[in-house]
MDTraj code that builds the backbone (N, CA, C; nanometers):
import mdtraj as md
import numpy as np

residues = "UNK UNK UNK UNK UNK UNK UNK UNK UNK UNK UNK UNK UNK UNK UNK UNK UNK UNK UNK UNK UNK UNK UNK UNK UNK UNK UNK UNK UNK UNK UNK UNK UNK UNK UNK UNK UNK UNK UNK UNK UNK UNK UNK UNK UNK UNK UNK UNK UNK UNK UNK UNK UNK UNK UNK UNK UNK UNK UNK UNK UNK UNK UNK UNK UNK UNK UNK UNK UNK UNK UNK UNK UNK UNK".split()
xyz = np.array([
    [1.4362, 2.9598, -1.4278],
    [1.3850, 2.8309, -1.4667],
    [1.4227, 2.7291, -1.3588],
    [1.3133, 2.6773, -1.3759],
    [1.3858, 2.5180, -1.2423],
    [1.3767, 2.3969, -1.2877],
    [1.4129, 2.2643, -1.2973],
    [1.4531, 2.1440, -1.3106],
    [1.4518, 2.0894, -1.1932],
    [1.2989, 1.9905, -1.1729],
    [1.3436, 1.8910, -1.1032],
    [1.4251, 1.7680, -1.1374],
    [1.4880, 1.6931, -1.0869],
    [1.5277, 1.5553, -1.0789],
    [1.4108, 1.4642, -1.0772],
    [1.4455, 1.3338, -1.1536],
    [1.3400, 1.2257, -1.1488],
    [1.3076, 1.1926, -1.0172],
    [1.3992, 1.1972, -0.9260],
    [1.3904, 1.1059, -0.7883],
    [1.2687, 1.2569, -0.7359],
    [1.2864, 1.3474, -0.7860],
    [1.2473, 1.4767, -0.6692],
    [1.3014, 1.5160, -0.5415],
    [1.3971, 1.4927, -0.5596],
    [1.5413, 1.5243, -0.4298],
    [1.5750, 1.6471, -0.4456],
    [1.5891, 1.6648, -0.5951],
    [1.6765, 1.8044, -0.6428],
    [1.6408, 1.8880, -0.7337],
    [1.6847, 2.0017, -0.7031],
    [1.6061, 2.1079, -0.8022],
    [1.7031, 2.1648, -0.8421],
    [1.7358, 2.2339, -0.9439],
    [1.8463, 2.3372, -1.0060],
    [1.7844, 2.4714, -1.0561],
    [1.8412, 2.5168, -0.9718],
    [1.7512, 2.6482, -1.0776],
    [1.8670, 2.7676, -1.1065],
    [1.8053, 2.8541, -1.2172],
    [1.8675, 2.9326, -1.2942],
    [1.8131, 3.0775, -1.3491],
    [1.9056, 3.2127, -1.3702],
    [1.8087, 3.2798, -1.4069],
    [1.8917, 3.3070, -1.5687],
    [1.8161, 3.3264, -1.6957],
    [1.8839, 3.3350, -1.7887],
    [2.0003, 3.4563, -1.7982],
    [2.0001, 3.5732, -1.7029],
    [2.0602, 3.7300, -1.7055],
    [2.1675, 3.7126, -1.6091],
    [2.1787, 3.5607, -1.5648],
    [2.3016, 3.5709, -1.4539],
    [2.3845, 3.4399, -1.4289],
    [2.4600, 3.4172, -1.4256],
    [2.5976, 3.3222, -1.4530],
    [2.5637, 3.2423, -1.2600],
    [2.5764, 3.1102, -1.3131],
    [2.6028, 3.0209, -1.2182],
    [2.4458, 2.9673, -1.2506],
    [2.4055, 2.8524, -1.1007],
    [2.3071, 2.8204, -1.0939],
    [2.3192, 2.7507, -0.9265],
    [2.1677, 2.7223, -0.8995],
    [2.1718, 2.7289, -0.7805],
    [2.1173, 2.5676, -0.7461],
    [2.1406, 2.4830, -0.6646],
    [2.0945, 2.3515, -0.6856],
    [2.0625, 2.3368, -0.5525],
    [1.9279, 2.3106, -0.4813],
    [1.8371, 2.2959, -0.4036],
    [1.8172, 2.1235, -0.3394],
    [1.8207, 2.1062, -0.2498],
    [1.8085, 1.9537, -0.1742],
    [1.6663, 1.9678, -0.1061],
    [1.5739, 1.8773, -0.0774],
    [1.4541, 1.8317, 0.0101],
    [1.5201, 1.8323, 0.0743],
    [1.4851, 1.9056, 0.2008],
    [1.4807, 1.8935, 0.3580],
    [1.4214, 1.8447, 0.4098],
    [1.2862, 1.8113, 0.3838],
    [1.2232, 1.7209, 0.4684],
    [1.1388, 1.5957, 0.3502],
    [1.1826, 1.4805, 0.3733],
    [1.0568, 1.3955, 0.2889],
    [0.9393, 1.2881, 0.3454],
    [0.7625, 1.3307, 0.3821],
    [0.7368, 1.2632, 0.4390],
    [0.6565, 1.1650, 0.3010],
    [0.6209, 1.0796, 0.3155],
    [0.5097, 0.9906, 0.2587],
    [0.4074, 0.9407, 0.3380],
    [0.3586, 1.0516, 0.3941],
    [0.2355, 1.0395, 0.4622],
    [0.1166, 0.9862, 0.3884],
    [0.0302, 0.8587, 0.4603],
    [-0.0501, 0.7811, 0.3873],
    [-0.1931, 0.7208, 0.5080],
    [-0.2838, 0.7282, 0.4947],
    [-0.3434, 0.6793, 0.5968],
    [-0.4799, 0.5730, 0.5668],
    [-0.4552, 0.4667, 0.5942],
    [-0.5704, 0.3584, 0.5143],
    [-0.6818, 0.3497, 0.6193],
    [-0.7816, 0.4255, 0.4761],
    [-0.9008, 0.4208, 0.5382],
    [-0.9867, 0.3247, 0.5590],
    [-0.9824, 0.2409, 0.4238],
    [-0.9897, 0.1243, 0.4365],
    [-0.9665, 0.0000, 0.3789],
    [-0.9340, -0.1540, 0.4505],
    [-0.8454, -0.1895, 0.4111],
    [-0.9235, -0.2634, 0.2704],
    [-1.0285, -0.2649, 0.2751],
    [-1.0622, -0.3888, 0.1222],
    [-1.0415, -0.2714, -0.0570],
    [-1.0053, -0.3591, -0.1058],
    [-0.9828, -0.2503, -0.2529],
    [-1.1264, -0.1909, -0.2828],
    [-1.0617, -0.0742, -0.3066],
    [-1.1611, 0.0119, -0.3450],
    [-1.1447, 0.0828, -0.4670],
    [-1.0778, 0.0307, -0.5557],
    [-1.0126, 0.0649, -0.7021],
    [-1.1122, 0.1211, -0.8043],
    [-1.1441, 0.2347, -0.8225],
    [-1.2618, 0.2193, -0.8981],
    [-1.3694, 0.3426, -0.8379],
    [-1.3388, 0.3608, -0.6928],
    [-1.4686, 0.4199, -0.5859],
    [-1.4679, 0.5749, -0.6411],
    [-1.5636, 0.6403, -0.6227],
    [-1.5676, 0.7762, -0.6146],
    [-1.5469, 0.8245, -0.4985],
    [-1.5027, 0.9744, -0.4851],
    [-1.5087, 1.0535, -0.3573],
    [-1.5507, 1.2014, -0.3823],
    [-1.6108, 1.2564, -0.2813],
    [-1.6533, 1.3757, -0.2761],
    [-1.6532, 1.4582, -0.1183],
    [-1.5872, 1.5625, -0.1294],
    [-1.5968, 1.6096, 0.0082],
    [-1.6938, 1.6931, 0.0463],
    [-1.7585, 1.6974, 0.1780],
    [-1.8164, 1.7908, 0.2149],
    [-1.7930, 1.8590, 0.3227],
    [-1.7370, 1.9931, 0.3043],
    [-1.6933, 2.0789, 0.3834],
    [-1.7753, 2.1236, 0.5039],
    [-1.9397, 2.1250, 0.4333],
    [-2.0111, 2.1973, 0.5721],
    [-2.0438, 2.0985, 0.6446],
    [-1.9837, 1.9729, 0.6520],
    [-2.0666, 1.8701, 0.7534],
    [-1.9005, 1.8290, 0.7708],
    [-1.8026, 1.8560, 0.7220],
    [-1.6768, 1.7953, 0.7965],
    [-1.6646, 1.6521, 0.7668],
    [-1.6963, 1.6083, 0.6218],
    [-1.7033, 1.5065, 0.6458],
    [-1.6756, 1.4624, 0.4801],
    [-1.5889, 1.3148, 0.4198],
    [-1.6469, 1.3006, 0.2658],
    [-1.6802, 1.1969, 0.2589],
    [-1.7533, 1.1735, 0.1365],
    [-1.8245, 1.0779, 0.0731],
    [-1.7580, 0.9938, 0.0046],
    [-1.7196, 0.8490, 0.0292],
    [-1.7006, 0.7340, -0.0772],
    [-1.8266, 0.6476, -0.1370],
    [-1.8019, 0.6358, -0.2384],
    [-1.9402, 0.5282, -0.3475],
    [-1.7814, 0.3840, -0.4063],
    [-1.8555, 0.3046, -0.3978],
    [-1.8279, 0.2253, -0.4372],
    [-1.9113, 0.1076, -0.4797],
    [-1.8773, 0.0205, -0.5852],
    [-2.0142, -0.0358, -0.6021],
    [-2.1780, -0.0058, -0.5798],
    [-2.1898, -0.0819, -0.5033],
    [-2.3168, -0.0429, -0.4338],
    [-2.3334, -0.0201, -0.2879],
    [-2.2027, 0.0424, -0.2333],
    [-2.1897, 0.0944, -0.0844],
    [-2.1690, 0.2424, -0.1301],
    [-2.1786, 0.3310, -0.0090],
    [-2.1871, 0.4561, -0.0202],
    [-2.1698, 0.4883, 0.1572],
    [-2.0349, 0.4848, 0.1730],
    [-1.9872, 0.5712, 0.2720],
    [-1.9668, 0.6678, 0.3234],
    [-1.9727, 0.7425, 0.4526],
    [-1.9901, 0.8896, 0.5096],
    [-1.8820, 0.8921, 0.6221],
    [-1.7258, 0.9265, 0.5474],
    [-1.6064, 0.9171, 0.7117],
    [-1.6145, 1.0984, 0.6721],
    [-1.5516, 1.1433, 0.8549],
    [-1.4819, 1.1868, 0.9272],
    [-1.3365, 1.2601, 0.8223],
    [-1.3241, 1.3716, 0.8028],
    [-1.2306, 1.4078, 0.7662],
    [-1.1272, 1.4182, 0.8535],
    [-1.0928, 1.4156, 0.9680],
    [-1.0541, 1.4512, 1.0528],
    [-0.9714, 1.3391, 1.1010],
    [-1.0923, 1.2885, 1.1184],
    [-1.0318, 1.1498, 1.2405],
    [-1.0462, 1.0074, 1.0990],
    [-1.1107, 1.0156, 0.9957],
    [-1.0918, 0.9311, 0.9250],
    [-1.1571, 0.8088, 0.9403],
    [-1.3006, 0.8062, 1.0503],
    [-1.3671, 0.7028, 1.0665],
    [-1.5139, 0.6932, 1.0160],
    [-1.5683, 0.5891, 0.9866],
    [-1.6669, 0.5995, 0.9588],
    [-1.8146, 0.6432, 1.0397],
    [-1.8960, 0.7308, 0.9523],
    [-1.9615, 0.8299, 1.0603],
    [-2.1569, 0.7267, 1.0444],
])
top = md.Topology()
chain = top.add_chain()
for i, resn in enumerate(residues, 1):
    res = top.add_residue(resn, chain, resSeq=i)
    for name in ("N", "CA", "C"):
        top.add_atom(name, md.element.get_by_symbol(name[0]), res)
traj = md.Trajectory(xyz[None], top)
């Protein structure tokens, strides 16, 4: 069984057939984030499309086509 921590730092884990337990640290933590764009878009749909490399945002009444990749508008 495992138990994370609220923060998600730490894990404990255990097996019920064996004495002790084992408690696990993140080694690495990124919060990788990349703004595509900056006006709110709260609300927008998305859809990806794999065979063109590329996904789809709707919003209101715009309907955008970025770059999976590079993240720009195509």
């Amino acid at each position: 069984m495992m138990m994370i921590g609220p923060a998600k730092r730490y894990s404990v884990c255990f097996k019920t057939s064996e004495e002790g337990i084992t408690i696990y640290t993140r080694k690495f933590y990124h919060n990788f984030k990349v703004n595509v764009e900056a006006k709110n878009v709260e609300g927008a749909k998305g859809v990806g499309l794999p065979s063109l490399g590329a996904f789809v945002m709707g919003h209101k009444q715009e309907i955008k086509i970025y770059d999976q990749l590079k993240f720009v508008e195509e």
